[in-house]
C-alpha positions in Angstrom: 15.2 -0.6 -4.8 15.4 3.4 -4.6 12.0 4.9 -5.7 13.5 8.0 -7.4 12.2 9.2 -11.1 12.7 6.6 -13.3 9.3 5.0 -13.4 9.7 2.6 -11.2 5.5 1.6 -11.6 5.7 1.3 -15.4 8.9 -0.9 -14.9 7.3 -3.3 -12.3 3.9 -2.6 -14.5 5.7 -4.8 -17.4 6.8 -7.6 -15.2 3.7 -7.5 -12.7 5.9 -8.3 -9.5 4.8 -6.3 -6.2 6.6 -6.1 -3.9 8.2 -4.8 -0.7 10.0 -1.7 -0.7 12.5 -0.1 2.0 11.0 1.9 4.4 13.9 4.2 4.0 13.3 4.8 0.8 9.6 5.0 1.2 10.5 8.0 3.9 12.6 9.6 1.5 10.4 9.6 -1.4 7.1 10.5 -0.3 8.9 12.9 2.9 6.2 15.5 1.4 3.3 13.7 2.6 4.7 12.9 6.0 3.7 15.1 9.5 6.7 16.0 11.6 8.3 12.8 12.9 6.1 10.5 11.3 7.6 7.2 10.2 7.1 5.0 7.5 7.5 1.6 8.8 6.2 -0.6 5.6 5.8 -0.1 2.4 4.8 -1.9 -0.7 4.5 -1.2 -4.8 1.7 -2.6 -6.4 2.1 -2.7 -10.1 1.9 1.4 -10.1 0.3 2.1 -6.6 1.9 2.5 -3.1 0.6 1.5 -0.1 2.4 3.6 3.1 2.2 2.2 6.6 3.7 4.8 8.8 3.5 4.8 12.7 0.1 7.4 12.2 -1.4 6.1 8.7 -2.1 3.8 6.3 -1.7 5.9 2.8 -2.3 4.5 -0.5 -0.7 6.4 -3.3 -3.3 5.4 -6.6 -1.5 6.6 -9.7 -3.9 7.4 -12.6 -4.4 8.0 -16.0 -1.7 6.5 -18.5 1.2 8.3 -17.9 0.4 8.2 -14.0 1.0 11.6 -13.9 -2.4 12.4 -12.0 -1.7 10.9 -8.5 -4.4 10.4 -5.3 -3.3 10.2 -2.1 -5.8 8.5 0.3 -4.5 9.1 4.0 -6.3 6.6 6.7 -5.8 7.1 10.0 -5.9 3.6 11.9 -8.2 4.6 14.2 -10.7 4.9 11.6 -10.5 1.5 10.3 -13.2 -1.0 11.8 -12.3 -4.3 10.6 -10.2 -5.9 7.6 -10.2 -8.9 5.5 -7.5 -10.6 3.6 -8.5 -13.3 1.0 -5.0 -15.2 -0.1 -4.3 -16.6 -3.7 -6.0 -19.9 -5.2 -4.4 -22.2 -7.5 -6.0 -20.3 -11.2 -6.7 -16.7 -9.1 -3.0 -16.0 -8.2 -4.1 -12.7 -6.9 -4.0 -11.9 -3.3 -6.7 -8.8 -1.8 -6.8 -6.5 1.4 -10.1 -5.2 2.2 -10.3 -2.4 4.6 -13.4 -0.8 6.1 -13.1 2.2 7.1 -15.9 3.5 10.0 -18.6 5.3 7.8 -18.7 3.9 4.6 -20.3 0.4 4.0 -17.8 -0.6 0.9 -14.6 -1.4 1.6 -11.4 0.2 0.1 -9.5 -3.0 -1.6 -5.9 -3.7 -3.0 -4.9 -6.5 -4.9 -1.9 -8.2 -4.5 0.5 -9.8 -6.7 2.4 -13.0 -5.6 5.3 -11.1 -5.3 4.2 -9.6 -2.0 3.2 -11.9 1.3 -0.2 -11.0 1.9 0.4 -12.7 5.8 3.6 -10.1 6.2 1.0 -7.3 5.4 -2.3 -8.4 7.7 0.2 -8.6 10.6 1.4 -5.1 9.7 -2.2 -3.8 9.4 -2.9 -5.6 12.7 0.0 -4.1 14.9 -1.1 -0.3 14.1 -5.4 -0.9 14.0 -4.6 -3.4 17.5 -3.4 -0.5 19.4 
């Protein structure tokens, strides 16, 4: 699914499915946020946020406000991150979470996902880049 402008978050907001996107299309959308040669090699829409996992980074993209016109962009480098936690989906919390701590900071940054998105596929991501 091609990221361009045609509110692609409030379109998956209505039918709450996450999910993966192409990394291709990840590169060529957020190209502006990118270092010279820096890859995007996962990447995943969560209702209206991104999470980037290039071959340097993780980067979340938060969208805020209503129109999610106000965007942060929280760059991570892996080196930074200390340890992780997923916690998969019960049978009434269908909910999946990543929980990332990142050296300094005692609270970790979480993401929750939708059953739309494997939260397995995305620990083994996080683990080949914070592993290396």
């Amino acid at each position: 699914m091609a990221l361009g402008n045609i509110g692609v978050g409030a379109f998956v907001a209505l039918f709450g499915n996450a999910h993966a996107i192409d990394p291709a299309a990840a590169q060529q959308e957020y190209a502006r946020l990118l270092g010279q040669g820096e890859q995007v090699h996962a990447a995943y829409l969560l209702i209206r946020d991104t999470m980037l996992f290039t071959d340097r980074r993780l980067i979340m993209v938060d969208k805020q406000g209503i129109t999610g016109k106000k965007v942060e962009y929280h760059s991570i480098p892996y080196r930074s991150i200390t340890h992780f936690a997923v916690e998969t989906a019960g049978t009434f919390d269908l909910d999946a979470e990543l929980k990332i701590w990142i050296s300094g900071t005692q609270m970790p940054v979480q993401k929750t996902f939708t059953k739309g998105v494997d939260i397995y596929e995305v620990q083994g991501i996080l683990t080949q880049f914070v592993a290396r």
